[in-house]
TORKOLGU-68999 format. One record per residue (C-alpha): residue in three letters; x, y, z; residue number from 1. Coordinates in steps of 0.2 Angstrom, whole numbers, plus 5000, padded with zeros to 4 digits. Each point is the difference from the previous one (the first is absolute). Layout:
BEGIN
SITE / ALA / X / Y / Z / NUM
...
This chain:
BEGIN
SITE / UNK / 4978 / 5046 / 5025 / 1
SITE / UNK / 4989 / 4993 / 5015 / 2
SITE / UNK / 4999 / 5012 / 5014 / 3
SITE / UNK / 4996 / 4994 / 5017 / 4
SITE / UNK / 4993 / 5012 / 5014 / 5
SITE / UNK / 4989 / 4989 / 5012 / 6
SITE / UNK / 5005 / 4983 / 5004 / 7
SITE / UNK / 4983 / 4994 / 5006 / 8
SITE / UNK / 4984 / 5003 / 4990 / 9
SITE / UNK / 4987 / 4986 / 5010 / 10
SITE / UNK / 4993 / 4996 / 4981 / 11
SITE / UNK / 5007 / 4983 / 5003 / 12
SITE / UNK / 4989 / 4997 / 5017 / 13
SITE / UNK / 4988 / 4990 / 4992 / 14
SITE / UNK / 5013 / 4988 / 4994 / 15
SITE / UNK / 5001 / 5005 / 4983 / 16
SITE / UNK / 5016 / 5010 / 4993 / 17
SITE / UNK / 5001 / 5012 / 4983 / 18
SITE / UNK / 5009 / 4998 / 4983 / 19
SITE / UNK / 5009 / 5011 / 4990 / 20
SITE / UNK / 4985 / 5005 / 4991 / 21
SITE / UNK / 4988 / 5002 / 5015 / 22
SITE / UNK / 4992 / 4983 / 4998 / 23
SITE / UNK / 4996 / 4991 / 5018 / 24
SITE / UNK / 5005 / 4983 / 5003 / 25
SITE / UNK / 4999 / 4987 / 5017 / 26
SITE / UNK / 5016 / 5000 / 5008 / 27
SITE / UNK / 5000 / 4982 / 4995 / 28
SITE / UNK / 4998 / 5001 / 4984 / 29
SITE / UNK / 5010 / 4991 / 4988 / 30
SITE / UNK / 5008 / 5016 / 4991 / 31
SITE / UNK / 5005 / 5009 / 5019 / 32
SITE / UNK / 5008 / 4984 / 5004 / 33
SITE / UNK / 5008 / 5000 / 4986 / 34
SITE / UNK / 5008 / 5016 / 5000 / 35
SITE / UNK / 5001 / 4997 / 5018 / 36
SITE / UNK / 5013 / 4986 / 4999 / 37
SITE / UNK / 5010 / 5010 / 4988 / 38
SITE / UNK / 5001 / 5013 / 5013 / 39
SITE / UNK / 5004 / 4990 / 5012 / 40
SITE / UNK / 5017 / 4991 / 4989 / 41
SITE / UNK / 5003 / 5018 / 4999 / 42
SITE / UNK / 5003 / 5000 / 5020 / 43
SITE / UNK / 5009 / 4985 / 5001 / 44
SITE / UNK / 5011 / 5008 / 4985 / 45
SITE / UNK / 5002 / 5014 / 5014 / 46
SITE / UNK / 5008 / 4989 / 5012 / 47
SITE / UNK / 5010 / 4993 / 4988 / 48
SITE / UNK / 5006 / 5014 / 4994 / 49
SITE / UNK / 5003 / 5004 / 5017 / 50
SITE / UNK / 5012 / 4984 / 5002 / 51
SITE / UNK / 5009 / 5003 / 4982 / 52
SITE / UNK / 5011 / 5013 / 5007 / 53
SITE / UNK / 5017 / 5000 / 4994 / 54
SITE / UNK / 4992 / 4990 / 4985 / 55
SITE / UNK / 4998 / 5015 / 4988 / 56
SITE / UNK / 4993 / 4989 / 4984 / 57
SITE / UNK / 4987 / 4992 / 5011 / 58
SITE / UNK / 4994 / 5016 / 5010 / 59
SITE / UNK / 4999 / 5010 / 4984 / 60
SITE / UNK / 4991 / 4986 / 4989 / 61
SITE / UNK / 4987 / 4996 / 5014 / 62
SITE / UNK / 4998 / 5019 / 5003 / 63
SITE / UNK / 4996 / 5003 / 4981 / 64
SITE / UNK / 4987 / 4982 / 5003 / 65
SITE / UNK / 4993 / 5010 / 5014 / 66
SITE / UNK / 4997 / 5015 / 4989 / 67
SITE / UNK / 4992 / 4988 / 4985 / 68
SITE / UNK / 4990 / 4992 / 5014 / 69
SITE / UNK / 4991 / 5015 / 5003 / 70
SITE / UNK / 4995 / 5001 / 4981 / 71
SITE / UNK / 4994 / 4985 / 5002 / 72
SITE / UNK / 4988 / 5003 / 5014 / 73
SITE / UNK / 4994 / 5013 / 4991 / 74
SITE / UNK / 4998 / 4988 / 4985 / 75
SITE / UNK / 4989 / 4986 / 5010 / 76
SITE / UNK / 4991 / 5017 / 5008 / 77
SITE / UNK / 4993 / 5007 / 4983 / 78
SITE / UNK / 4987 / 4988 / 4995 / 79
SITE / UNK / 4995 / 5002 / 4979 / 80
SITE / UNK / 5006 / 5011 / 4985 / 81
SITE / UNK / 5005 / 5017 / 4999 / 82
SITE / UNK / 4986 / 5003 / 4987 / 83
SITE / UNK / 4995 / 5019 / 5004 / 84
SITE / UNK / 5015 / 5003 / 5015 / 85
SITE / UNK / 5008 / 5017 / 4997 / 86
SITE / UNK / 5016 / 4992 / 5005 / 87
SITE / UNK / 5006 / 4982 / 4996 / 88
SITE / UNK / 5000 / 4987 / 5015 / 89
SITE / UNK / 5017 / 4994 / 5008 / 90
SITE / UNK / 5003 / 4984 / 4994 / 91
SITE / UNK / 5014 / 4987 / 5003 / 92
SITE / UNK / 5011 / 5000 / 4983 / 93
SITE / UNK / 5008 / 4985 / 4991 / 94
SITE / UNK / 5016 / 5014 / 5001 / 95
SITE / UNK / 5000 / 4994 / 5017 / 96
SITE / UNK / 4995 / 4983 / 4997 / 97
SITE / UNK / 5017 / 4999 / 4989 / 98
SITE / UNK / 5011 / 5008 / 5012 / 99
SITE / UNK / 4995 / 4989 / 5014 / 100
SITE / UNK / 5007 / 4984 / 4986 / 101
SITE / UNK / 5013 / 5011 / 4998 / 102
SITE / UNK / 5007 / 5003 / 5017 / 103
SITE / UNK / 4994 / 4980 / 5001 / 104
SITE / UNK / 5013 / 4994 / 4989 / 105
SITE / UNK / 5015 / 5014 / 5007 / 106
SITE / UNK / 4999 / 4994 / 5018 / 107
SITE / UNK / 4997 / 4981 / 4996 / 108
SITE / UNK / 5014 / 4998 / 4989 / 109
SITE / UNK / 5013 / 4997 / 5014 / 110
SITE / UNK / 4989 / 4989 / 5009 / 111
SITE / UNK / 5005 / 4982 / 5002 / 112
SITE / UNK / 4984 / 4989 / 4991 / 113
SITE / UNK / 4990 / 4992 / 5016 / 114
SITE / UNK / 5001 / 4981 / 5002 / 115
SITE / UNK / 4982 / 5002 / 5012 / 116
SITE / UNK / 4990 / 5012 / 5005 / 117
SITE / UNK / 5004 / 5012 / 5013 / 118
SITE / UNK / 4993 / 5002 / 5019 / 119
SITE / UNK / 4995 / 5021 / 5002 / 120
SITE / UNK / 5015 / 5009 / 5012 / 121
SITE / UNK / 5019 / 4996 / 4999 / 122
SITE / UNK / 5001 / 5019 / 5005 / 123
SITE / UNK / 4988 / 5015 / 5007 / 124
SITE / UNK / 5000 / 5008 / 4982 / 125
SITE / UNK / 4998 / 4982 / 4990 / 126
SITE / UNK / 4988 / 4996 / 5013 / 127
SITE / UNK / 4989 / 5018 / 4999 / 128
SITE / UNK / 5002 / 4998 / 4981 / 129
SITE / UNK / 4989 / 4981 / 5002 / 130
SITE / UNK / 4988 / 5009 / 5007 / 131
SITE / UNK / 4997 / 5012 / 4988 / 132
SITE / UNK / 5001 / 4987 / 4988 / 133
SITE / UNK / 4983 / 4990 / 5006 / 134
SITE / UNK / 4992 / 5015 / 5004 / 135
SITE / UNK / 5005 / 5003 / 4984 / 136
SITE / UNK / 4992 / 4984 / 4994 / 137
SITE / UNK / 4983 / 5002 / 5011 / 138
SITE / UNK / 5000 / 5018 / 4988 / 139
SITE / UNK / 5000 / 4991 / 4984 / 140
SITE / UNK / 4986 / 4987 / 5006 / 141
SITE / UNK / 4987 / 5014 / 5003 / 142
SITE / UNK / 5006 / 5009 / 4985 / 143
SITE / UNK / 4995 / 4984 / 4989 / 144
SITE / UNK / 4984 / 4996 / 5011 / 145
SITE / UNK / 4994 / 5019 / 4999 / 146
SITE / UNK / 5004 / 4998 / 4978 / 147
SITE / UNK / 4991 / 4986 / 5000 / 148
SITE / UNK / 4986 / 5008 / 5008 / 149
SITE / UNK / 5002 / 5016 / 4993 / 150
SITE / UNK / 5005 / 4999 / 4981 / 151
SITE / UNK / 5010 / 5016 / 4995 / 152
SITE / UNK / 5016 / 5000 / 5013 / 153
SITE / UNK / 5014 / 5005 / 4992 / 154
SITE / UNK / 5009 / 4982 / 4997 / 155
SITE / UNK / 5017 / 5010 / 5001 / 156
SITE / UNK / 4998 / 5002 / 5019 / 157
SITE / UNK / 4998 / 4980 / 5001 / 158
SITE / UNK / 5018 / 4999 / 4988 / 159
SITE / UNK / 5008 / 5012 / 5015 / 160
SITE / UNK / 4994 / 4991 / 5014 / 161
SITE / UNK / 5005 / 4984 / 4994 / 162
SITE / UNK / 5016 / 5007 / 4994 / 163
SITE / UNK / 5002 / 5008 / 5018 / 164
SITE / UNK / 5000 / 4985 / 5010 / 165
SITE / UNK / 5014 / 4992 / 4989 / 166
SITE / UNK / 5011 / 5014 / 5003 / 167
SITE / UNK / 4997 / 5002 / 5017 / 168
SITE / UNK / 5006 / 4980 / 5002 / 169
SITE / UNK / 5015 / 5005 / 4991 / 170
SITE / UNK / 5006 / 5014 / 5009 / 171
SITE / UNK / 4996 / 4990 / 5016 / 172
SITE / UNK / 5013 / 4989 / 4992 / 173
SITE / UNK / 5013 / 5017 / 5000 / 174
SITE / UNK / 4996 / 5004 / 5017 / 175
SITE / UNK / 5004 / 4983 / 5004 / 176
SITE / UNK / 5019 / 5000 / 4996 / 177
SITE / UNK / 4996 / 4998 / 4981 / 178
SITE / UNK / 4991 / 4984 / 5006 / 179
SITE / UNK / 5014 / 4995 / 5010 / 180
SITE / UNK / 4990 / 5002 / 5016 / 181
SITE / UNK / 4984 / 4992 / 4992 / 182
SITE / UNK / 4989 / 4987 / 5012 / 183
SITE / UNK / 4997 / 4986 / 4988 / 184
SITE / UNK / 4985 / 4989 / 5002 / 185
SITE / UNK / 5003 / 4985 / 5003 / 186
SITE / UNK / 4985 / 4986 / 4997 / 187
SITE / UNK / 4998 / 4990 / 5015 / 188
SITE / UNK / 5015 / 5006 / 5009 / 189
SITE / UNK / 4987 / 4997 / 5017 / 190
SITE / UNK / 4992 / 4985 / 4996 / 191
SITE / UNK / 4986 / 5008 / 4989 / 192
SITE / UNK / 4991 / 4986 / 4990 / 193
SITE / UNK / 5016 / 4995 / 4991 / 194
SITE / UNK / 5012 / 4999 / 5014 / 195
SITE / UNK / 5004 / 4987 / 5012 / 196
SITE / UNK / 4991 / 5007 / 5015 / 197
C-alpha cells in the first residue's frame, strides 16, 4: 500500500523525477511523458466523472478506468523485469484489456451505426469524455514511441490504451442522448477545399 507523509521532497529540482524502482529520469523523458499523459486522461476522466452524475453506468465504469489508470502509470513507471524483486511489478492485465472489449460491445450495442464522423461536445459529459479520449490517444503515442526505444514494455498496456480510447468515444456517444445529440462532421460544410466558398 503506498503511504504518503510529505508532499514535497525537492529531488525533482534538478528537473529529473524518480521511478518506481528509484531510477532517475529527466522530466522530459519519453517514459515520464508517458505515464504523464496517462495521468493526466485520468483527470480529464475526473471531470467527466464529475459531469456523469445521474448517469450511474458511465460514473461507475469511468471510476473503475480511473482505478486501472493508475495501474498503468505504475506499469509505464517500472522500467525492466522483475528478475530478483521480492514482490512482483504492477502491471496492466489482458483481464482488463478484455473487460474494456466487454463493456465496448454492452454500451455500443444500442447505438445507432454513424453515417460520419462525429465533432467532440453535444453535451458537458460527451464533451469531457472527448477530451479524455485524445489525451487518451497522445498516452498511447508515447507508450509506442517509449517501446520502440525501450524494448521490454509490457505490450498489454499498449492493447488498453488503444482499447481506451475506443470506449471513451463510445460512451461519449451515451452521454450524447445514445448519439442522438451527436455533432456530425460534415466535409466542407464552410467552404473548406470542397465546398463552394
Amino acid at each position: 500500500m503506498v503511504k504518503l507523509n510529505k508532499i514535497y521532497t525537492r529531488t525533482g529540482d534538478d528537473g529529473t523525477t524518480g521511478l518506481v524502482h528509484g531510477q532517475r529520469r529527466r522530466k522530459y523523458d519519453v517514459r515520464i511523458r508517458a505515464f504523464g499523459a496517462v495521468d493526466e486522461a485520468n483527470a480529464a476522466l475526473g471531470l467527466a466523472r464529475l459531469a456523469a452524475k445521474g448517469m450511474t453506468k458511465i460514473e461507475t465504469t469511468v471510476q473503475r478506468l480511473q482505478n486501472d489508470l493508475f495501474d498503468l502509470g505504475a506499469d509505464l513507471a517500472t522500467p525492466g523485469p522483475d528478475n530478483g524483486r521480492k514482490t512482483a511489478t504492477l502491471r496492466t492485465t489482458q483481464t482488463q484489456v478484455d473487460w474494456l472489449e466487454q463493456t465496448i460491445d454492452q454500451f455500443n450495442e444500442k447505438l445507432p451505426a454513424l453515417e460520419s464522423f462525429t465533432l467532440p461536445g453535444g453535451t458537458a459529459l460527451g464533451a469531457h469524455l472527448h477530451m479524455a479520449r485524445t489525451i487518451v490517444r497522445r498516452a498511447e503515442r508515447d507508450a509506442v514511441e517509449l517501446a520502440t526505444r525501450e524494448p521490454g514494455i509490457n505490450p498489454v498496456a499498449l492493447r488498453y490504451l488503444n482499447r481506451l480510447s475506443d470506449l471513451l468515444f463510445v460512451l461519449s456517444r451515451v452521454a450524447n442522448d445514445d448519439g442522438r445529440k451527436d455533432v456530425l462532421w460534415i466535409p466542407g460544410r464552410d467552404g473548406g477545399a470542397n465546398g463552394s466558398g
